[in-house]
C-alpha angles and dihedrals in degrees: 000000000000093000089058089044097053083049098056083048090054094045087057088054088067096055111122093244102057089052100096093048087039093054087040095049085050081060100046090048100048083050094056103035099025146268110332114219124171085216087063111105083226090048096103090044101040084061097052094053077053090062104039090047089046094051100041113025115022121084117243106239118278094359131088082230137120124219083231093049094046089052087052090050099036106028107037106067111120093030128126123259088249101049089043084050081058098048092041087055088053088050090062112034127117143225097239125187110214141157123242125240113164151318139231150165092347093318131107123197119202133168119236111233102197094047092027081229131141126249119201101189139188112248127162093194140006109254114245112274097013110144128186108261088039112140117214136161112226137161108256105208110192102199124161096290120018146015123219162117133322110210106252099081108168113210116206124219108278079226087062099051101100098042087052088054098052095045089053096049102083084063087064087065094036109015112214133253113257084257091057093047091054093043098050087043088060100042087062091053096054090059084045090053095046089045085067088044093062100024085174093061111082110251093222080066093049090057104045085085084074088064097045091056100045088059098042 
């Protein structure tokens, strides 16, 4: 259910309406996370984190709407309880930072490194290249009867792990808004993004530029 859901989320991102803020969100994300190329090996997965960010967590302009919100009030109507409970978990889901710990028997466990709480998560399967210790960003969506993953987990360089830890630490004191979160959350990803970029350049030294920040 919640696949198909995401889907018919994602269909309703393509409605002429919704282009300009659609062509005008692309801008603002690649300003927070980091130039955007179809020859880039993250470029498939980068724009799915777009999307999901577009349709979920970004306010339409002008409205205190959500694409995701608007598509719940104008487009669902005739849906069943369960399809509009999917949607609705979409709705409030949230990008969450956490560390991995293990996986078995279909479920991951991960600790979260902003509330220092413990996610035991629905997954089929491991992702491919995913360690304990790892540390990823994903959307954590509670329905019914399940929470999970969507799809578009973002792993962070295993060089940077320390430095991600220590910059996360002062949330555990005075958690973030769900803006901060998401804006912490991005700012890793653009160092992320530009360690990529300059795979030659260690990507402790990439992220050293958080700390900076933060101190600044």
């Amino acid at each position: 259910m919640y696949s198909s859901s995401y889907e018919a989320l994602l269909e309703y991102a393509g409605q002429p309406s919704l282009q300009e803020e659609l062509v005008e969100a692309r801008e603002k994300f690649i300003e927070r996370t980091g130039p955007l190329f179809e020859s880039d090996p993250s470029f498939e997965h980068r724009l799915t984190t777009f999307l999901e960010w577009f349709l979920i967590d970004r306010e339409l302009n002008g409205k205190s709407l959500r694409p995701v919100q608007h598509f719940i009030e104008n487009e669902l109507g005739d849906a069943s309880s369960d399809e509009l409970d999917a949607v609705k978990a979409l709705a409030q889901s949230r990008l969450e930072l956490m560390e991995f710990r293990r996986w078995k028997d279909g479920q991951a466990r991960f600790k979260d490194l902003i509330t220092k709480g413990r996610w035991v998560l629905d997954m089929p399967e491991i992702p491919l290249g995913l360690e304990s210790g790892d540390i990823v960003a994903g959307r954590v969506v509670t329905s019914r009867n399940s929470t999970y993953l969507l799809e578009s987990l973002t792993l962070f360089p295993r060089a940077a792990r320390k430095l991600i830890i220590k910059a996360a630490k002062p949330y555990k004191v005075q958690p973030p808004s769900p803006s901060e979160q998401i804006d912490f959350i991005h700012r890793l990803t653009y160092l992320a993004n530009r360690g990529e970029r300059y795979s030659h350049v260690d990507s402790r030294e990439i992220f050293k530029a958080l700390m900076a920040s933060l101190v600044a």
